[in-house]
C-alpha positions in Angstrom: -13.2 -32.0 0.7 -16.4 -32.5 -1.8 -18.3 -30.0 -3.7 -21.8 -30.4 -4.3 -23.2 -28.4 -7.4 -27.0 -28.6 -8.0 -28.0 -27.4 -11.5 -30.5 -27.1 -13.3 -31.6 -29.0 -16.1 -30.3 -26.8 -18.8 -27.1 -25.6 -16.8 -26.5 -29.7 -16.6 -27.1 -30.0 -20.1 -24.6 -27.5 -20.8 -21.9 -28.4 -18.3 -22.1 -32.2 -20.0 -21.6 -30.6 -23.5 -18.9 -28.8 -22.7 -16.7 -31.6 -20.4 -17.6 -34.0 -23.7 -16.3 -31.1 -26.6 -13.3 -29.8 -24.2 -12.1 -32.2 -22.2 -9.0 -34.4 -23.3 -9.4 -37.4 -23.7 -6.6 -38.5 -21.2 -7.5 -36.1 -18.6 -9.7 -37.6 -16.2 -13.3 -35.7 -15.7 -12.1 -35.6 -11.8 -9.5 -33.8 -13.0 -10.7 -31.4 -15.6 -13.0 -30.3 -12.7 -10.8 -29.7 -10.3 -8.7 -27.6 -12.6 -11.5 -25.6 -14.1 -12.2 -24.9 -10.0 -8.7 -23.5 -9.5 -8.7 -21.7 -12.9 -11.8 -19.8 -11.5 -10.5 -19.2 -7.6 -7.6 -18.1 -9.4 -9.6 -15.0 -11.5 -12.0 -14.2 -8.5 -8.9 -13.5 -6.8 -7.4 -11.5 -9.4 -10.3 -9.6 -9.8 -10.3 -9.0 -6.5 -7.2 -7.7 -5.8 -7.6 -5.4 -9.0 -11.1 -4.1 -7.0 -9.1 -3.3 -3.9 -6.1 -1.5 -6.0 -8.5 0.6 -7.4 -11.1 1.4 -4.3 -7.3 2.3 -2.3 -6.3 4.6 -5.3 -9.7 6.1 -5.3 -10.1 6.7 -1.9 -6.2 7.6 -0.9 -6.4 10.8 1.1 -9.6 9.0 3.7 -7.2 5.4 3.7 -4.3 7.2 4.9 -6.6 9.2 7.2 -8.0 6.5 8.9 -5.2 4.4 9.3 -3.5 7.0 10.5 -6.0 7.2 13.6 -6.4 3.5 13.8 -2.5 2.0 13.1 -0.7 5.3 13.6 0.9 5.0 10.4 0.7 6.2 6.9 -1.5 3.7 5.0 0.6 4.7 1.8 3.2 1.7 1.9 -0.2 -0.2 1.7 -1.2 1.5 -1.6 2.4 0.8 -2.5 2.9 -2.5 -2.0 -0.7 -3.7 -3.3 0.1 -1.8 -6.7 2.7 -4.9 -7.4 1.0 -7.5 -8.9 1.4 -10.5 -6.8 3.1 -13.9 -8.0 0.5 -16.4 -9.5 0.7 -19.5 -6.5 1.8 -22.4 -6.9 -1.2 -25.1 -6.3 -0.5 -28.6 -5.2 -3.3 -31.3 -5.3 -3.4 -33.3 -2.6 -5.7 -36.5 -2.4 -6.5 -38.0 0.8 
């Protein structure tokens, strides 16, 4: 798969400056890249599960209303088992 990015000229400015000030120098750019990628899918997803936590603890007694009338269940083992944090995955990169 291949990202394209289009920047502008002071956002491309700024990206080079930082890849030449932060990037070792026997890490490949390719590389650096593709980790700063995961880094950030990694926090998105982190922020989004703390943005769920809280909306479910916020809104408890209408969750476990209406998943009681759609799943016929009590919604709270959801609440329960989202308030864990989750194990950081494991990523592999695979090049075709």
């Amino acid at each position: 798969m291949k990202f394209t990015i289009k920047m502008g000229r002071d956002e491309s400015e700024a990206f080079n400056n930082f890849m030449e000030h932060l990037r070792p120098d026997n890490v490949p750019e390719e590389d650096f890249i593709r980790s700063i990628f995961y880094k950030g899918v990694e926090r998105f997803q982190e922020e989004l599960m703390e943005n769920m936590k809280s909306y479910l603890e916020d809104n408890k007694e209408d969750i476990d209303a209406s998943a009681m009338n759609e799943l016929g269940t009590d919604a709270s083992s959801l609440i329960s088992a989202l308030a864990e944090k989750p194990e950081t995955p494991n990523l592999e990169i695979i090049e075709d």
